[in-house]
C-alpha positions in Angstrom: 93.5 90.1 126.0 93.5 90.6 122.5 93.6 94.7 121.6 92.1 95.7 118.2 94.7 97.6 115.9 92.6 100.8 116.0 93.0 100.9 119.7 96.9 100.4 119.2 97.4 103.2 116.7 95.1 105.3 118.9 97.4 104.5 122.2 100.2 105.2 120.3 99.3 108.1 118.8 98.0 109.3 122.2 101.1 108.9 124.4 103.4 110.7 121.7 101.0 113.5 121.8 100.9 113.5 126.1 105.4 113.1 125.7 106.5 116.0 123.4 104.0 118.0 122.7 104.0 120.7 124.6 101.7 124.8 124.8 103.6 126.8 122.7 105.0 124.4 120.5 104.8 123.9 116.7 104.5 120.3 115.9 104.7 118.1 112.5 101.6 116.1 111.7 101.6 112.8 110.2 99.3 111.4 107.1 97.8 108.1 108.1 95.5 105.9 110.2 97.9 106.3 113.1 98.7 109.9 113.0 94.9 110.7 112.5 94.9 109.7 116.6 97.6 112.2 116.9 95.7 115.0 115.4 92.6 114.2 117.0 94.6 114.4 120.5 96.3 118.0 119.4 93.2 119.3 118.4 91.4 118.2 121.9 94.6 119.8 123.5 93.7 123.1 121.6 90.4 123.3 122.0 91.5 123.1 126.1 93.1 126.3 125.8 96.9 125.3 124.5 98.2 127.5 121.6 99.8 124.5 119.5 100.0 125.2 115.6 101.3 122.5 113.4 102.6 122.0 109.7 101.0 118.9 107.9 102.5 116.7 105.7 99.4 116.3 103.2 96.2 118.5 102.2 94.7 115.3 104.1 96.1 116.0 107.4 95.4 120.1 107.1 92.0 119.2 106.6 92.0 117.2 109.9 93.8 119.7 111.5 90.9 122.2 110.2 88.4 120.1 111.6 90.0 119.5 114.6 90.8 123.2 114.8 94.7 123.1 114.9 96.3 125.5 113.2 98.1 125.0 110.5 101.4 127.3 109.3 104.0 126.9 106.4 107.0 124.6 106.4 109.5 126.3 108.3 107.3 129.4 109.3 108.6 129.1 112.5 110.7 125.9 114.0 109.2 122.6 114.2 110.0 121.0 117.7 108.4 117.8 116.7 107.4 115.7 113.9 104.6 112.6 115.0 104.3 110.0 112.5 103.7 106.8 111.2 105.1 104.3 109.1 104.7 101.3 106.9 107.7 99.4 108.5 110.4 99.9 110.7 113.9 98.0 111.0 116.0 97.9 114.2 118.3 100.6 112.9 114.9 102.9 112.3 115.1 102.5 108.8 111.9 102.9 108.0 109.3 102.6 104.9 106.8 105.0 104.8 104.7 106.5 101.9 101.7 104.3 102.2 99.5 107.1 101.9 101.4 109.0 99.3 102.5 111.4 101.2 106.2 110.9 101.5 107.7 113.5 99.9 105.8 116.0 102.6 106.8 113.3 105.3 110.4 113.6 104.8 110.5 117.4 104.6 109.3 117.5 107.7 111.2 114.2 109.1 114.1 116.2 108.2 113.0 119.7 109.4 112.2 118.9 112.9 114.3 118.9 116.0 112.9 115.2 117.2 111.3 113.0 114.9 108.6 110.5 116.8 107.6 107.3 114.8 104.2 105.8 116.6 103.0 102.8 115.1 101.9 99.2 116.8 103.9 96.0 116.8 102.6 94.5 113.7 105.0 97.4 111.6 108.2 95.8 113.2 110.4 93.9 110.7 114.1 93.0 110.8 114.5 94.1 107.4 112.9 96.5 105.1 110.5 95.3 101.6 107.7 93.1 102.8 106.0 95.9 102.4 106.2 97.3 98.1 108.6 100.6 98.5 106.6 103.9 97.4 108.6 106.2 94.9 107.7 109.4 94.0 107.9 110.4 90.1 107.6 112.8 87.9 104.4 112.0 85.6 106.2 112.3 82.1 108.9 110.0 83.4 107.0 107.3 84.6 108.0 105.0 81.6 111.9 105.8 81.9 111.6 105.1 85.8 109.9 101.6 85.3 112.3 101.0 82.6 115.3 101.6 84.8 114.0 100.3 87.7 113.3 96.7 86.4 116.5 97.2 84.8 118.4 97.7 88.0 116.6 95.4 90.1 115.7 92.2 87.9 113.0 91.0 89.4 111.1 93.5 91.1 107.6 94.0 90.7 106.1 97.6 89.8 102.7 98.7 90.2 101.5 101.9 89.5 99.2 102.7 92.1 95.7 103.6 91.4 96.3 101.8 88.1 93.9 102.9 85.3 93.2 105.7 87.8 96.3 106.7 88.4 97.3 108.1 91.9 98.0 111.6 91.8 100.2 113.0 95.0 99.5 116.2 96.1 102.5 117.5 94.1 101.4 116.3 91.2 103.3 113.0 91.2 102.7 109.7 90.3 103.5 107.0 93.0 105.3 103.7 92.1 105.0 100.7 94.7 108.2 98.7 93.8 107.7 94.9 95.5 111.5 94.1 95.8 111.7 91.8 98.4 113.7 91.9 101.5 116.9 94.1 101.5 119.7 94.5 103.7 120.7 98.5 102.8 118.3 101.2 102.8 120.4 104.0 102.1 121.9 102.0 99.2 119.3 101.0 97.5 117.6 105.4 98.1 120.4 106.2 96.4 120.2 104.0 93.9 116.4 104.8 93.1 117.2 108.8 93.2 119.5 108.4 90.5 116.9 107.9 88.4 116.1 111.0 86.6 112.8 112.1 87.4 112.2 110.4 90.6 111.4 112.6 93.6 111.5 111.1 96.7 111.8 107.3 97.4 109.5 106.1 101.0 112.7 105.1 102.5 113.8 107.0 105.3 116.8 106.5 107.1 118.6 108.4 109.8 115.7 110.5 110.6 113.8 108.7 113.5 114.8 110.0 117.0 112.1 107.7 118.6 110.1 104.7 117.9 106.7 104.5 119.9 105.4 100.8 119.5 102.1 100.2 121.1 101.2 96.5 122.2 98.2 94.9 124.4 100.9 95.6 126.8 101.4 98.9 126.4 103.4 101.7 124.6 106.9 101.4 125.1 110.0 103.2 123.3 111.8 100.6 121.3 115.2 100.1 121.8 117.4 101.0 118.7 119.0 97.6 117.3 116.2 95.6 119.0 115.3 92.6 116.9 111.2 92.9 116.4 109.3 90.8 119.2 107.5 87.8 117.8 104.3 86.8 118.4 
């Protein structure tokens, strides 16, 4: 039976809600087509009596959250027992890319912040190495020239888009996004490094070392995937 992806992200998003989120608890809320499921969930847990306030990792998802009528409190106001979110691609180490909505900078903070970190997506974002997908980084408006420079200087080859092009993107720190096509790579944390060295880059959409748990929905189900697991093929 073939399952629409809409139905996958809402599954996913679903069952992470129904495992760790808990009354009482503050959560971390994704920015994305997959989290949005997430929300939506919370929000129906809420409005069911549960006090569950959350932290939100763009002015997008507080404004689902306000429509869904979750609360919504400060990074930090109190501790974050669990961060649900998606992601662009993930490796079998849970390296992952993320930053297709621009929100990355936001996403890490809370990636980081919470006590378990829950990545829901469906099959389709399961790669055995990172860069299929163009790598978001985070810069500093005035820089945006220096960064391109270096970049393509550093990694011959790659190809740099500035997103939203004669409409530029505008993150809601004020930030221009890059997408930087490079290609399959076998490092993550190498090649983070090597784009925050970069003076007046903020964050790069590589996140590694964060994930606790990977939530991969399928026509078959959502299932945990093992860390190290090679991605199933179709």
């Amino acid at each position: 039976m073939t399952v629409s992806q809409d139905a996958l992200k809402k599954a996913a998003g679903e069952a992470a809600v129904e495992r760790f989120v808990r009354d009482g608890t503050c959560i971390g809320l994704g920015t994305g087509t997959t989290a949005y499921y997430a929300i939506r969930r919370v929000g129906e847990r809420v409005a069911a009596g549960e006090s569950i306030v959350a932290v939100g990792t763009s002015a997008a998802t507080e404004a689902l959250c306000r429509e869904a009528g979750v609360p919504i409190v400060p990074l930090l106001a109190q501790p974050i027992d669990v961060a649900i979110d998606g992601a662009d691609e993930v490796a079998p180490d849970f390296a992952l890319t993320k930053g297709g909505g621009g929100a990355l900078f936001r996403e890490k903070s809370v990636a980081l912040a919470a006590a378990t970190f829950v990545v829901i997506v469906d099959e389709s974002k399961l790669v055995d190495k990172l860069g299929a997908f163009a790598t978001p980084v985070e810069v500093v408006p005035f820089a945006l020239p220096w960064v391109e420079r270096e970049i393509a200087r550093i990694f011959p080859g790659a190809a740099l888009r500035r997103r939203g092009g004669d409409a530029p993107f505008v993150t809601d720190n004020g930030n221009a996004i890059l997408d930087c096509a490079f290609g399959l790579f076998d490092d993550p944390a190498a090649r983070t490094a090597a784009l925050l060295a970069i003076h007046g880059v903020v964050d790069v959409g590589i996140f590694t070392g964060l994930a606790d748990v990977v939530m991969v929905a399928s026509s078959a189900g959502v299932r945990d995937l093992e860390r190290g697991a090679a991605p199933a093929k179709a």
